[in-house]
Steps between C-alpha positions, in 0.01 A plus 500: 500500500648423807643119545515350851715242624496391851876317630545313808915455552627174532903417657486343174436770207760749728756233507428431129533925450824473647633230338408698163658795564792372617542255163468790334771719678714204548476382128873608401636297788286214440661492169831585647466136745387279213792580281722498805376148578594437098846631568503243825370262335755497150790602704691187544486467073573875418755586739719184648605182376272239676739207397774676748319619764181268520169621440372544866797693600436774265130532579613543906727749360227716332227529775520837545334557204193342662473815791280702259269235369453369836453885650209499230346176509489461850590741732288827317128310448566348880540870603191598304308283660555627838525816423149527364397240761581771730356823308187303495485417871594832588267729269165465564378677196624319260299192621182703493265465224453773231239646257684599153260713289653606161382785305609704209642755763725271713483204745357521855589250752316465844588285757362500900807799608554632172396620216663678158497583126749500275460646170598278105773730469721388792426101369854379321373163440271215537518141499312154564687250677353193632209622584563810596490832348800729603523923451786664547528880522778787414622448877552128534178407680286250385117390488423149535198270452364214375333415181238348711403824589247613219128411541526425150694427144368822380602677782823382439537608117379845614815484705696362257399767256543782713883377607557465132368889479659652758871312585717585303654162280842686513726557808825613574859312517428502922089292456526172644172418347662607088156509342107427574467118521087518461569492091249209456127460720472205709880420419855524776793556270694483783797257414602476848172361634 
């Protein structure tokens, strides 16, 4: 049985792509600005006497420690903006809408100057996030449409199902995605949404 979904891209689900790959390759040094905000943030009581010195004099003292969480926080989701603001101005096909059709032998995708199939065994992972349903193959690249998408909620079991099937729920050290997030029908899991 072959399932049909038909995607028209919005600025907003390939900003929304972006932004969750790049939480997910940026996770260590998300983690790496909160706790250096925590170090910025105790440093007047761990490391100086605020009695001496006055407690604003220490925190000018410390701002460097700020440079990272501020690199994070502002200056890399300001540049991701733009930068897909741009890729999506300047690539025509990735505006144009697409025909998924998924099959026990692989995935075809047609849009108006393209066309291709990719078979289960190059998808690493799969995910739902905010509406959107995200594939990512052995090579980086990934498939994106909405939930929207299927004429119907059986259609979208049969998907469901046949993700569960054929993606593997196991991935190596290097998978961004870490394991099929389609565990439950009808149902994100995804914490960051």
């Amino acid at each position: 049985m072959a399932i049909e979904v038909a995607y028209n891209p919005t600025f907003q689900d390939f900003l929304a792509m972006n932004r969750w790959i790049a939480r997910r390759v940026w996770r260590v040094v998300r983690y790496l600005s909160v706790v250096m905000i925590a170090f910025y943030l105790a440093s007047p009581f761990l490391f100086h006497d605020p009695g001496s010195e006055g407690l604003l004099s220490t925190y000018a003292q410390s701002l460097c420690v700020l440079i990272l969480p501020a690199v994070f926080f502002v200056l890399i989701p300001a540049n991701l903006y733009f930068a897909a603001k741009k890729r999506w101005n300047a690539a025509p096909e990735i505006r144009e809408p697409r025909r998924f059709v998924f099959s026990e032998d692989g995935i075809t995708v047609e849009g108006g100057s393209f066309s291709g199939r990719v078979g289960w065994s190059h998808i690493t992972g799969a995910e739902a996030h905010r509406g959107l349903v995200i594939l990512k193959t052995n090579q980086s690249m990934y498939y994106l449409f909405s939930e929207k998408g299927f004429p119907d909620e059986i259609q979208r079991e049969a998907f469901l199902h046949l993700v569960r099937k054929k993606v593997s729920p196991t991935f190596g050290r290097n998978s961004v995605l870490g394991r099929i997030k389609f565990l439950e029908p009808c149902r994100n899991i995804d914490r960051d949404a």
